[in-house]
C-alpha positions as a printed Julia matrix, in Angstrom:
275×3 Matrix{Float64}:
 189.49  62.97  101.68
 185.85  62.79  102.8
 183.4   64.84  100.9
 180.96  66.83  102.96
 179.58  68.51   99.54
 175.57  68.14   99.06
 176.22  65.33   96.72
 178.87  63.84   98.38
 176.9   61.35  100.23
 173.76  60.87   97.51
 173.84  56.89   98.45
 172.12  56.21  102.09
 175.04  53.4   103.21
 173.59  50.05  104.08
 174.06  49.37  107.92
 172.5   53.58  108.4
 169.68  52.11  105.95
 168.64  49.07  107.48
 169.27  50.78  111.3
 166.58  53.44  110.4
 164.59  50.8   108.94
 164.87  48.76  112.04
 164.45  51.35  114.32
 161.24  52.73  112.79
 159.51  49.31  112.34
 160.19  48.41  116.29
 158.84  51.71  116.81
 155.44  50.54  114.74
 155.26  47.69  116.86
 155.22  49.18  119.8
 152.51  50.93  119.5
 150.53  48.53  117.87
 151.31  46.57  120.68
 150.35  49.7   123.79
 146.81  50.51  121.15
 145.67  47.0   121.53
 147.17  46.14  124.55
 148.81  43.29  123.61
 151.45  41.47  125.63
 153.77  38.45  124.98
 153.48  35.85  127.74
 152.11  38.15  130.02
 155.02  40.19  129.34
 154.68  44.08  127.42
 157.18  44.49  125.17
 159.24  47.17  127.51
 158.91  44.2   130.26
 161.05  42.12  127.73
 163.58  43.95  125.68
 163.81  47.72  127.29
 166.84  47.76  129.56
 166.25  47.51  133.27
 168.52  47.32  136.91
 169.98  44.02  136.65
 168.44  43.4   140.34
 164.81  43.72  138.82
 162.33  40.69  137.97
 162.61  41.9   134.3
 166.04  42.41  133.6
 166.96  40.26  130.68
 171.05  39.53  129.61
 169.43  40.96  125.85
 168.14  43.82  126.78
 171.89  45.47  126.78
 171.35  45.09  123.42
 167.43  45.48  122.65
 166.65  48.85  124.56
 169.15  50.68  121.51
 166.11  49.63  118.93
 163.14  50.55  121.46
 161.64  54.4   121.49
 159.4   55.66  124.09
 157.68  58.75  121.94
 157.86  60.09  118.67
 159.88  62.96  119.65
 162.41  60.31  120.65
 162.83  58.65  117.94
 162.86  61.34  115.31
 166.08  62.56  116.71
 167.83  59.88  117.34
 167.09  58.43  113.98
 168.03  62.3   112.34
 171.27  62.3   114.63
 171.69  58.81  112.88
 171.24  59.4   109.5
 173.35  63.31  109.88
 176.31  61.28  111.28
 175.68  57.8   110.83
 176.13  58.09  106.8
 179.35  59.82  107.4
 181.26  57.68  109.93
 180.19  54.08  107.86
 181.09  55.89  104.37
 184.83  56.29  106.02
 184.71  53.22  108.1
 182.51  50.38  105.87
 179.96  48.67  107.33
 181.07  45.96  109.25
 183.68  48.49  111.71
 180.62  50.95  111.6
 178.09  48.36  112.94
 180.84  47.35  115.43
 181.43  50.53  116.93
 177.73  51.45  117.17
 176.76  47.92  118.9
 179.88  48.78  121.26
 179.0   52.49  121.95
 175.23  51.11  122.65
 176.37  48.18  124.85
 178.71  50.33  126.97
 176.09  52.96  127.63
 173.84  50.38  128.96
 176.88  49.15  130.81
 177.78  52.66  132.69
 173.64  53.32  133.04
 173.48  50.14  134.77
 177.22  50.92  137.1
 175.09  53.79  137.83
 171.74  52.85  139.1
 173.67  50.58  141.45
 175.57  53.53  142.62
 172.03  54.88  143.25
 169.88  52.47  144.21
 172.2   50.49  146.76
 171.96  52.88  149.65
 168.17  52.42  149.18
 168.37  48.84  149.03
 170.72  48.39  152.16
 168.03  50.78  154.02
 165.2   48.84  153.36
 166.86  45.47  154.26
 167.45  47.22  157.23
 163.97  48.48  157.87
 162.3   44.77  157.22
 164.34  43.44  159.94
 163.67  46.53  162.28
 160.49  48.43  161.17
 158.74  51.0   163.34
 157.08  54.31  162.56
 160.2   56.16  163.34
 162.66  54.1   160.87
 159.43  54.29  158.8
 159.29  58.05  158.91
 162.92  58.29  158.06
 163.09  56.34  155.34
 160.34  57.94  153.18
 161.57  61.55  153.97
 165.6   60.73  152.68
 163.85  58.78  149.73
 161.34  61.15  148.75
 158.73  58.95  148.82
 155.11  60.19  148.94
 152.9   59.03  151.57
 148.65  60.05  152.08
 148.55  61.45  155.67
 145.11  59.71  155.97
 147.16  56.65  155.82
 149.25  56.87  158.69
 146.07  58.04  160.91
 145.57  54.4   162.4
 149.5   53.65  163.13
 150.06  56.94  164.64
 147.37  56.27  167.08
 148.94  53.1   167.32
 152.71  53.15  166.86
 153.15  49.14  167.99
 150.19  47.99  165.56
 151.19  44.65  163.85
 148.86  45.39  160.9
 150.71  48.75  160.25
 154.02  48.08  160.66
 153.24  44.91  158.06
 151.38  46.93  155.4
 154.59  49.53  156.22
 156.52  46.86  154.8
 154.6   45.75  151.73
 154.26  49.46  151.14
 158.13  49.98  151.0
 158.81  46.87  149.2
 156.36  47.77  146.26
 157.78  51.67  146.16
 161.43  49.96  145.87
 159.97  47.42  143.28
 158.96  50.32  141.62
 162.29  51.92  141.32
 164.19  49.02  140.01
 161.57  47.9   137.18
 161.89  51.18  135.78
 162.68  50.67  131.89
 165.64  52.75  129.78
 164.87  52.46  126.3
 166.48  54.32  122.8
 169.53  54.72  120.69
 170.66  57.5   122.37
 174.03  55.92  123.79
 174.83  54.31  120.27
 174.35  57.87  118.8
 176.33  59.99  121.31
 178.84  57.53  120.5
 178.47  58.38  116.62
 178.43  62.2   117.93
 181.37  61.29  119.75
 183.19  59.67  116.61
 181.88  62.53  114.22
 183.91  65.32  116.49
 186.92  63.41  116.88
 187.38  62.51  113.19
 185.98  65.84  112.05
 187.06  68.21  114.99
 186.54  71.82  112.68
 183.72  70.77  110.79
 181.09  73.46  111.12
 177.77  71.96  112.6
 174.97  74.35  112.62
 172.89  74.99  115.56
 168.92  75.1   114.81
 170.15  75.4   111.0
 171.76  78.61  111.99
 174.38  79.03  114.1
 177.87  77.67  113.01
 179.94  75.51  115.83
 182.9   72.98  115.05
 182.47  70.06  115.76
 185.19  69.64  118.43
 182.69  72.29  120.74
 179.73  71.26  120.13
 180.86  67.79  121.15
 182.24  69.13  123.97
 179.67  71.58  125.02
 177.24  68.93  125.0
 179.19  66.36  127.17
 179.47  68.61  129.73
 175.9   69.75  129.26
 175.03  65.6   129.8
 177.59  65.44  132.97
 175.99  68.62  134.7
 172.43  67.55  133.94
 172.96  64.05  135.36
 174.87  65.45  138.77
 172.04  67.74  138.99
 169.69  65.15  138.6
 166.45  67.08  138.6
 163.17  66.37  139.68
 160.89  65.02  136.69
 164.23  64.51  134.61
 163.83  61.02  133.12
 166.78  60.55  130.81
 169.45  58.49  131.3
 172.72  61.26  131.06
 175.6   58.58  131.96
 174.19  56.03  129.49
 174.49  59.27  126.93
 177.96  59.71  128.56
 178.63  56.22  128.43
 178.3   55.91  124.79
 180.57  58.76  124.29
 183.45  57.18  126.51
 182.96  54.08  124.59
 183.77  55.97  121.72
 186.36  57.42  122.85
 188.24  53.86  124.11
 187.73  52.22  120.83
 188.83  55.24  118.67
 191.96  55.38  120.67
 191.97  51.84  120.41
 191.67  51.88  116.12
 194.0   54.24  115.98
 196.73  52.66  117.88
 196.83  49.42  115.9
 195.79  50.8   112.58
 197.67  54.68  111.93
 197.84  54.19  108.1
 193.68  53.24  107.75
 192.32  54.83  110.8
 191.59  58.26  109.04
C-alpha cells in the first residue's frame, strides 16, 4: 500500500529532486541571459531550445525535449514545479526512478507532439492562403486575407495603394508585409513542463482515483474529478481559443493522453507490478 500520511513521503525521491533542481537552475539562466541580453550564436536561448512549428527557421529536432525544462515567468514555474513535487514524489515512490523518468520524458515528448499536430491543423489554411496571395496579390485578395486572419493593419498605410490599387511598390511591400506577419506566427515559442505534469496529473488520478485533493487547501475533490474536470476545462478552453489566450491546451491534453496510452500500456504487460 502507498502511504499518503504526512510522513509517509519524508525522503524527496531522486529523479523529483534533480527535476526541480534542473528546472529551477534553467530558469536562473534564463534570466540571466534576457537581464544582460546575452545570446548564443546570435541565437536567445528561446530561439534554441523552446519548442517551435516545425516549419519555422528555429525549430530544432531537441527542442521536443528542451521546451519541458524552459519557463517563461515565475508564476509558471512555481506551479509546475509544486504540481511536480505534490505528484511527482508519489508516482516515482510507486514506480522507481528509471519507469518514473520514462513516463515523464514520454508524457513531455507527446505533448509537444499533439501541440505541434495542432499548429499545423492551424496554421496550414494560412499558409496555403498566402502561397496563394504571392502568386496573385492585389488589394482585394489583400483585404481578404488580413480580415479572415485577424491581422492588424494602420489605415494610414494603405492611403497610397488605395489611391493606387495597380501600384507595384504596394502590392510588393503587401507581400513582405504578409510574409513577416506569417513569419511571425510560426516562430512563436511553447516553453514549460506543463505537458510532462498533466501527464503526472493524469497518472496520479488513474492510480489514485478517490484520493481527496483539496482545492485552494480547502475544498475536498477525488482525484478521478478533478482530473476529469480539468481535462475538459483544457479541451473547452483550447476549442474556444480566446483572444489573448497564450497557452498551449492540446500540448496540456497531449500529455494527459500520453499518459493514458502508456498506463494502459504498463498495465497490460505487467498486472502483478503495475499497482
Amino acid at each position: 500500500m502507498t502511504d499518503f500520511r504526512p510522513g509517509g513521503f519524508q525522503q524527496l525521491p531522486t529523479i523529483v529532486k534533480n527535476l526541480l533542481i534542473i528546472n529551477v537552475l534553467v530558469f536562473l539562466i534564463q534570466q540571466l541571459f534576457e537581464a544582460r541580453g546575452m545570446s548564443l550564436n546570435g541565437y536567445s536561448l528561446e530561439d534554441l531550445f523552446a519548442l517551435h512549428y516545425w516549419a519555422s527557421p528555429n525549430f530544432r529536432w531537441w527542442q521536443l525535449f528542451t521546451h519541458m525544462f524552459m519557463h517563461g515567468s515565475i508564476s509558471h514555474i512555481f506551479f509546475n514545479m509544486f504540481a511536480l513535487w505534490m505528484f511527482g514524489r508519489i508516482l516515482e515512490n510507486v514506480w522507481g526512478p528509471k519507469r518514473f523518468l520514462f513516463f515523464y520524458l514520454v508524457c513531455g515528448l507527446g505533448a509537444a507532439i499533439c501541440h505541434l499536430g495542432v499548429l499545423t491543423f492551424e496554421y496550414a489554411p494560412i499558409h496555403n492562403a498566402f502561397m496563394t496571395y504571392q502568386e496573385h496579390p492585389s488589394l482585394p485578395a489583400f483585404m481578404d486575407f488580413i480580415h479572415k486572419y485577424h491581422i492588424g493593419v494602420d489605415p494610414s498605410s494603405m492611403t497610397g495603394w488605395i489611391a493606387d490599387p495597380s501600384s507595384p511598390e504596394q502590392i510588393r511591400e503587401s507581400v513582405i508585409f504578409l510574409n513577416k506577419e506569417y513569419l511571425g506566427m510560426i516562430n512563436e515559442a511553447t516553453l514549460g513542463a506543463s505537458g510532462a505534469i498533466f501527464g503526472l496529473l493524469f497518472a496520479f488520478g488513474y492510480l489514485f482515483p478517490n484520493t481527496l485533493l483539496y482545492l485552494y487547501f480547502a475544498i475536498p475533490v477525488k482525484a478521478k474529478y478533478f482530473v476529469a474536470g480539468y481535462a475538459l476545462l483544457e479541451l473547452f478552453s483550447g476549442i474556444r481559443n480566446s483572444a489573448g489566450d497564450n497557452i498551449a491546451h492540446f500540448a496540456h491534453l497531449g500529455g494527459m493522453l500520453f499518459a493514458f496510452i502508456l498506463l494502459r500500456i504498463w498495465n497490460t504487460k505487467d498486472r502483478n507490478h503495475f499497482y
